[in-house]
C-alpha positions in Angstrom: 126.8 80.5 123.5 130.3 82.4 123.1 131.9 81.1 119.9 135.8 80.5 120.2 137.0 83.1 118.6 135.2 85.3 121.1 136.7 83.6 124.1 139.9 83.9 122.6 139.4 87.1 122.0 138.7 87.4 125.9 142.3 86.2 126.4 143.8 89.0 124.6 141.7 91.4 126.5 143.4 90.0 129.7 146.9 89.6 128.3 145.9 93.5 127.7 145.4 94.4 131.2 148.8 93.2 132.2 150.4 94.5 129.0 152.1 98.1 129.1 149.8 100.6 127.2 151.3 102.5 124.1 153.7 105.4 124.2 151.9 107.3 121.2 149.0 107.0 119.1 150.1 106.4 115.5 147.0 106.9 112.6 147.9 104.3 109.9 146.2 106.0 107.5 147.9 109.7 107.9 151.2 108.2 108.8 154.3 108.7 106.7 155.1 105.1 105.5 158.9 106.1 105.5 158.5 105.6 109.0 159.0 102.0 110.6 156.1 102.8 113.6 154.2 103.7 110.4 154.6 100.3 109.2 154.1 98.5 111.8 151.2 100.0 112.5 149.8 99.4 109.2 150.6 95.9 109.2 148.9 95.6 112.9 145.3 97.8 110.9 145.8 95.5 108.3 146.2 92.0 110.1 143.0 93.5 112.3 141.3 93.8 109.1 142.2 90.4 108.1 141.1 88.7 111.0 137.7 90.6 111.1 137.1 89.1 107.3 137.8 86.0 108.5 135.6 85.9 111.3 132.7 87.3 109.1 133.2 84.4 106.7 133.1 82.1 109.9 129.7 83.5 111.2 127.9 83.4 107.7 128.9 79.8 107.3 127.9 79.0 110.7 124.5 80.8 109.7 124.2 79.3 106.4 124.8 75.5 108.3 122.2 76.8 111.2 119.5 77.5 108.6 119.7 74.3 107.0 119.9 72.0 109.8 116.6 73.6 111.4 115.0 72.8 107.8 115.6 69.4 108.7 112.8 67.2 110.8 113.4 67.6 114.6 114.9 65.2 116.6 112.6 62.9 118.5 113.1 63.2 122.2 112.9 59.7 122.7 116.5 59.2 120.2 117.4 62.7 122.3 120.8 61.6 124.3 121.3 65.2 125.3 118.3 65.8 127.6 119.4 65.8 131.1 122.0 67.5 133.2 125.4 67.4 132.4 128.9 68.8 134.2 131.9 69.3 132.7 134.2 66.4 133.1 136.8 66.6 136.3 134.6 70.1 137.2 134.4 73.0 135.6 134.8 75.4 138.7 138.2 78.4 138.5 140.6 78.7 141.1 141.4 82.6 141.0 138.5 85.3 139.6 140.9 87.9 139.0 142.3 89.1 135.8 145.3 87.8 135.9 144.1 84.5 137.9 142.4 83.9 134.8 145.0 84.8 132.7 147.2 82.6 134.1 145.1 79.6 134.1 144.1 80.0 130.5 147.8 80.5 129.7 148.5 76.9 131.7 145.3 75.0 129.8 143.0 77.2 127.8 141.1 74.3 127.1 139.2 73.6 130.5 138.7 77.7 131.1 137.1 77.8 127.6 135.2 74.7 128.6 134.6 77.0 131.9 133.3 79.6 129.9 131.0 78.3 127.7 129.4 75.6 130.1 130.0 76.8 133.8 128.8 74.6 136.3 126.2 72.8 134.0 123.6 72.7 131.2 120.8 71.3 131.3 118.8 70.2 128.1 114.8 70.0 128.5 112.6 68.9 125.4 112.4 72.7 123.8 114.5 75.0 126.6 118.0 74.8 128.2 119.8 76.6 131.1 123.5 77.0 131.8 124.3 77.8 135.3 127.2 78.7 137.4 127.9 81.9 135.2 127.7 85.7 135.7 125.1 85.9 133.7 122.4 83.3 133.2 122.1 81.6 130.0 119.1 79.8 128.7 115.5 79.7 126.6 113.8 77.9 123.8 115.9 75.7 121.7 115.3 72.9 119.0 117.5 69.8 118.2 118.7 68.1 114.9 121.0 64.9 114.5 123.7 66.2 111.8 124.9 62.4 111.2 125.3 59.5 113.5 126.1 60.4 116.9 125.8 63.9 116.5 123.4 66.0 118.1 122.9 69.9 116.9 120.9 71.8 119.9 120.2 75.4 118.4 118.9 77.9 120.5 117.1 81.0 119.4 119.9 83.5 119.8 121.7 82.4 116.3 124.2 80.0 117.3 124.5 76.1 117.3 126.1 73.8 119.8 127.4 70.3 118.1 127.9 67.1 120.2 129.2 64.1 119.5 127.6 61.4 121.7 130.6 58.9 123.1 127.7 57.2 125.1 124.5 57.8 127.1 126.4 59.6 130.1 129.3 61.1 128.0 129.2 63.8 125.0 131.8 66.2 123.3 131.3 69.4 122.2 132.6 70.0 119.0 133.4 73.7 119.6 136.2 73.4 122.0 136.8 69.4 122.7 134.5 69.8 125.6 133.9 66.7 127.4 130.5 66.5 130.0 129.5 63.8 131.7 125.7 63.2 133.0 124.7 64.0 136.2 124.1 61.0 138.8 125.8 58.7 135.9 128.2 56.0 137.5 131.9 56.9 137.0 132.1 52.9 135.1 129.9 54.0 132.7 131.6 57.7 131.7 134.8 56.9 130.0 132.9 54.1 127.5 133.3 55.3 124.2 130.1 52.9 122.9 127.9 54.0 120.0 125.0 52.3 121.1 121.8 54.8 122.7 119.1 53.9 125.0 116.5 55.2 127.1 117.8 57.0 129.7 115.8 54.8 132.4 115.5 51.8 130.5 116.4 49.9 133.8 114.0 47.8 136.4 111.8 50.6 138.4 111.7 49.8 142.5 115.7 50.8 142.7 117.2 54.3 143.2 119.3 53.2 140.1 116.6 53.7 137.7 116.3 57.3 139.3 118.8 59.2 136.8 118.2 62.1 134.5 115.5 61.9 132.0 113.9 58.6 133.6 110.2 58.5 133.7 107.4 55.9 135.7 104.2 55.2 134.5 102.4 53.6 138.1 99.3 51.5 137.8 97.1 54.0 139.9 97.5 56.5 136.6 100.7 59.1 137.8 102.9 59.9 135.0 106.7 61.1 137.0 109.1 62.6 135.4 112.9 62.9 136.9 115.4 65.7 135.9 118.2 67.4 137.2 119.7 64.4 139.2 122.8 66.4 141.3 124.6 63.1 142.5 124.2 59.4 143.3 122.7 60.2 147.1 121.1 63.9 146.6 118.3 65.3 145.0 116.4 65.3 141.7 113.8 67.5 140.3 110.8 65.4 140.5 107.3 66.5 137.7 104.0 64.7 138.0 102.5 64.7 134.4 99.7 63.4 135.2 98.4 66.6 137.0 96.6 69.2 134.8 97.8 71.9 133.6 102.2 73.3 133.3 104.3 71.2 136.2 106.7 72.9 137.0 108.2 70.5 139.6 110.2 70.1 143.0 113.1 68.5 144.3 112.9 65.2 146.3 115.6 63.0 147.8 116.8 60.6 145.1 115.8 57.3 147.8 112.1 59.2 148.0 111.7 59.0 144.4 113.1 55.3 144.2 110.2 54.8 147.1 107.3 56.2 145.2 107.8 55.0 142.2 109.0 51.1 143.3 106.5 49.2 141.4 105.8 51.4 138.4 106.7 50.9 134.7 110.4 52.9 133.9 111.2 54.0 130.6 111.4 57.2 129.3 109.3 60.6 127.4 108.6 62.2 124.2 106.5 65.0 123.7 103.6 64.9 120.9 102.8 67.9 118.2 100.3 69.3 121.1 103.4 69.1 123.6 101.6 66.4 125.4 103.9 63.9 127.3 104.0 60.3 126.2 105.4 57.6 128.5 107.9 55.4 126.1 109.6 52.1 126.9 
């Protein structure tokens, strides 16, 4: 993930490509400080120099917090709000791709194209990988989770950063690195804007309805199949149906939301967690 500082640093680069280049080249460290372009340019190496401190300092903090939250016990994927598939709240989607389309909108709210940036169309958190997808360049691979304190969830991936989120409820989290707000995929619009502390299962509801079929939900069926749902797109599309039960990696398909709520209409709902050998254990 793109820390802020780096997507603000982004900005600049853009406000650069609109922004007339300089007349002349002048070395701050040659220059004759009599002069006032002198000056100012050793205020600008200076202020550069300042800022690239400061960001140092940031990153070995982060680092330092990183290393001691994964010395902590791992979060338990049953008390795990995050896994699912999530969208950025009201879309995450930009209007113009050009330099100064993108300029302009971070100019009008730098939040949401930040938000943009860092989530695109999606993540998508699985017991020890993620994915992000809608960017130029995909983003994803192992990661681990820690609760911080209550209602926060840490999910660290392996490429040395850390993304923080406070959990408003089961279908809505914030990012604490940029006020990002994502909402669950397939979750009702009532139950979105709640701002309830209480967790659950994320299928803790009556199985034999195409309710129950939301991210994350799980059947256990009295004829021994162990189905696993993911990736729920909307409240009358698809979902990304696994059959545990079978031997050996399941990787999955996609089936109609009402095919799942058919196959599975008598069957135990509740939810999974994953034991030290990785094998999946149906939980209520």
């Amino acid at each position: 993930m793109m820390s802020r500082t780096l997507l603000s640093g982004i900005a600049l680069t853009l406000m650069g490509v609109v922004a007339p280049a300089a007349a002349q080249y002048i070395d701050p460290d040659t220059c004759s400080v009599a002069d006032y372009e002198c000056r100012q340019a050793r205020k600008q190496r200076d202020d550069k120099r300042a800022a690239e401190e400061q960001s140092r300092q940031i990153r070995n903090e982060r680092d330092r917090q990183r290393r001691a939250l994964l010395k902590a016990p791992p979060l338990p994927a049953e008390r795990n709000v995050l896994l699912g598939s999530w969208r950025l709240e009201g879309g995450g989607q930009r209007s113009d791709g050009t330099d100064l389309g993108l300029l302009k909108e971070f100019l009008s709210n730098p939040t949401k194209l930040l938000c943009s940036v860092s989530f695109g169309s999606g993540i998508t958190f699985a017991p020890s990988s993620y994915s992000i997808s809608g960017l130029p360049q995909a983003l994803g691979g192992p990661i681990a989770y820690r609760s911080a304190a209550k209602q926060i969830i840490v999910a660290i991936p392996n490429d040395n950063s850390a993304m923080a989120f406070e959990i408003a409820s089961p279908d809505r989290i914030v990012s604490h690195d940029g006020d990002c707000v994502l909402v669950r995929r397939g979750a009702s619009a009532a139950n979105a804007p709640t701002n309830t502390t209480q967790t659950r299962s994320p299928a803790a509801q009556p199985a034999g309805a195409a309710g129950a079929v939301v991210d994350g939900a799980a059947f256990r069926c009295a004829d021994g199949r162990l189905l696993h749902v993911s990736m729920c797109q909307s409240a009358n599309d698809t979902c990304k149906l696994t059959e545990l039960h079978l031997p050996g990696v399941q990787l999955g398909s996609l089936v109609p939301r009402v095919e799942i709520a058919a196959r599975v209409r008598g069957c135990e709902a509740g939810g999974i967690r994953y034991g030290a050998d990785d094998k999946p254990i149906f939980v209520r």
